[in-house]
N, C-alpha and C positions, 0 to 999 in steps of 0.2 A: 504494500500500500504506500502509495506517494504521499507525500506533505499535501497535496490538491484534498485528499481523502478528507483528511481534519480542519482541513481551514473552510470544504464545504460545509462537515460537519458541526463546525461551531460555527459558523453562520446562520444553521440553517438554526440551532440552539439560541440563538439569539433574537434571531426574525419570530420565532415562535415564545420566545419568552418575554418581549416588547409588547404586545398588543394581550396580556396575560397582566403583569404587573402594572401598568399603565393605571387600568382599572382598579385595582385594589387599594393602590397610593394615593389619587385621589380623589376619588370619590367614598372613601372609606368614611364613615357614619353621618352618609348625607343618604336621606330620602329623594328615589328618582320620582320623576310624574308619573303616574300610571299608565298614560299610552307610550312612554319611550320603556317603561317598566312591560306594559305589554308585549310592545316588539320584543324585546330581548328576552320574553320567556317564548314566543314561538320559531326564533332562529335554528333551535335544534331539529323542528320537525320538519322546517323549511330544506336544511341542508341534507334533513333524511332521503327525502322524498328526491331532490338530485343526486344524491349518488345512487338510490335504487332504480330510478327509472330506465335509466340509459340499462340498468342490468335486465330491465325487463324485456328489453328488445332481442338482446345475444343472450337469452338464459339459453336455449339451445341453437349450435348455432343450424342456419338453412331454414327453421322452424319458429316463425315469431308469433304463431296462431297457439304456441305452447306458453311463449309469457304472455300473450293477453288473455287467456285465460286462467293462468294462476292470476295475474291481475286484479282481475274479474273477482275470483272466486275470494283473494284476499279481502277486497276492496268490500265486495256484500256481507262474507262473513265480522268485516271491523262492523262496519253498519249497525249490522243486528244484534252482534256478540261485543262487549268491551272485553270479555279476557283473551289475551295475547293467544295463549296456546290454544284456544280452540282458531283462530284463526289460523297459526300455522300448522296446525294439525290437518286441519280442514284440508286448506289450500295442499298440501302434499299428496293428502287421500285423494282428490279429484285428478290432481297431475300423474298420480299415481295408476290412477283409471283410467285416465287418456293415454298414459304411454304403452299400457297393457292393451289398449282396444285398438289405436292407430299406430 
C-alpha cells in the first residue's frame, strides 16, 4: 500500500467527521424549529428509499418484472402491516413463488 492509500484515507476521515461534529459544537443545547426539526428526522428514510430503488431495478439482473414486484408486494404489505418482518417475510414468500412458477 502506497502513502496515496492513507492520505485518501484520512481524508476521507475527515470529510466525514466535519459535517458530524459541526453539529454537535454548535448547536449543542439550542432548540431547532420544528419544520427544520422535521426535515432532519425524515433524511434517513429519504436516503433509504435512494439507495434501495436503483437496487430494485438490477435485483435480478435481464428481469426487472422481478423487483417491481417485490416492490409491489413490499410497498402493500408496509401499507397494511407496520411490523418490518412481516413485510420482509412477505415480500421473499411471493418472490419466492415467482421464481419457483417462472
Amino acid at each position: 500500500m502506497g502513502t496515496w492509500y492513507w492520505w485518501t484515507l484520512l481524508g476521507m476521515a475527515i470529510v466525514t467527521y466535519i459535517p458530524r461534529v459541526f453539529p454537535l459544537t454548535f448547536l449543542e443545547g439550542r432548540k431547532l424549529p420544528p419544520v427544520i426539526s422535521g426535515v432532519l428526522s425524515n433524511i434517513p428514510f429519504a436516503v433509504l428509499g435512494a439507495l434501495i430503488f436503483p437496487a430494485i431495478l438490477y435485483v435480478q439482473q435481464g428481469n426487472i418484472v422481478f423487483g417491481i414486484i417485490g416492490a409491489v408486494v413490499a410497498f402493500t404489505l408496509a401499507i397494511i402491516s407496520a411490523n418490518v418482518m412481516v413485510v420482509v417475510l412477505g415480500t421473499i414468500s411471493v418472490l419466492a413463488i415467482y421464481s419457483l412458477v417462472f
